[in-house]
N, C-alpha and C positions, 0 to 999 in steps of 0.2 A: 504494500500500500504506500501511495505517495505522501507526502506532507502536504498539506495545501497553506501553511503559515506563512505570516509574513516574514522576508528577509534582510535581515540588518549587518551590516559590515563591521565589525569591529575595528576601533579606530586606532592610531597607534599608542594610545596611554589605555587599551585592551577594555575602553568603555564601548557602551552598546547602548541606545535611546528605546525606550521599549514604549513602543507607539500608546499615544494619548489613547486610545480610544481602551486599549487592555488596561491601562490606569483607572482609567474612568469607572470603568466595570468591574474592577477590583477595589476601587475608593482608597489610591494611594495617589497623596498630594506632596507637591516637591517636599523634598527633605525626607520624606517617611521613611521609614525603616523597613528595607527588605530582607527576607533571609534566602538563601542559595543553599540547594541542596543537591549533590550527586547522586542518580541512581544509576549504575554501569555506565552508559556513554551519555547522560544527559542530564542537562543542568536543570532545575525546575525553580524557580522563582515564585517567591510566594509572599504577601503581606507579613511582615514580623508582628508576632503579637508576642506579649509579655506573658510566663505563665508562671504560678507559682515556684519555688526554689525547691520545696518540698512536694507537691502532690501534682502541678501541673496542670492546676484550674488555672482558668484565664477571666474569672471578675471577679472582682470587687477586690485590685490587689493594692498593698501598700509597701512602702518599702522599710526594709528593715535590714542594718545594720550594711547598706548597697545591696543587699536583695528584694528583688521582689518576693512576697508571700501573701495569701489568701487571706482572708479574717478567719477561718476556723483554724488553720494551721497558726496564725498569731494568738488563737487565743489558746491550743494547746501548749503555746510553748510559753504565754506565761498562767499556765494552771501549772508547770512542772519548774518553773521559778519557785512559786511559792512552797 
């Protein structure tokens, strides 16, 4: 089966512009934060979202100590403070 994607040229500081319109449909605005991921020969781009440090939800996170973490996981860890 062929690809039918759009083709972009990688430029020589090895950037690549990944068309307005996949932005738009994925709701990433300049700056955002992508993550890149290898699976055998291909790179797959995807919106970065923050997940907890400990379990890996992704709301209602706050940060602690420069981690992100969950409110039930912040409040396990100060129920074993005390």
């Amino acid at each position: 089966m062929k690809s039918q994607g759009i083709v972009r040229n990688i430029d020589e500081l090895g950037r690549i512009v990944i068309p307005k319109e996949y932005r738009t449909q994925l709701g990433i605005a300049n700056s955002d934060p992508v993550e890149m991921i290898m699976e055998g020969e291909r790179v797959i781009l995807t919106k970065y979202r923050s997940v907890c440090h400990f379990c890996g939800e992704t709301d209602s996170l706050i940060d602690y100590r420069n981690k992100k973490i969950c409110q039930k996981c912040a409040s396990e860890i100060s129920k074993s403070i005390i």
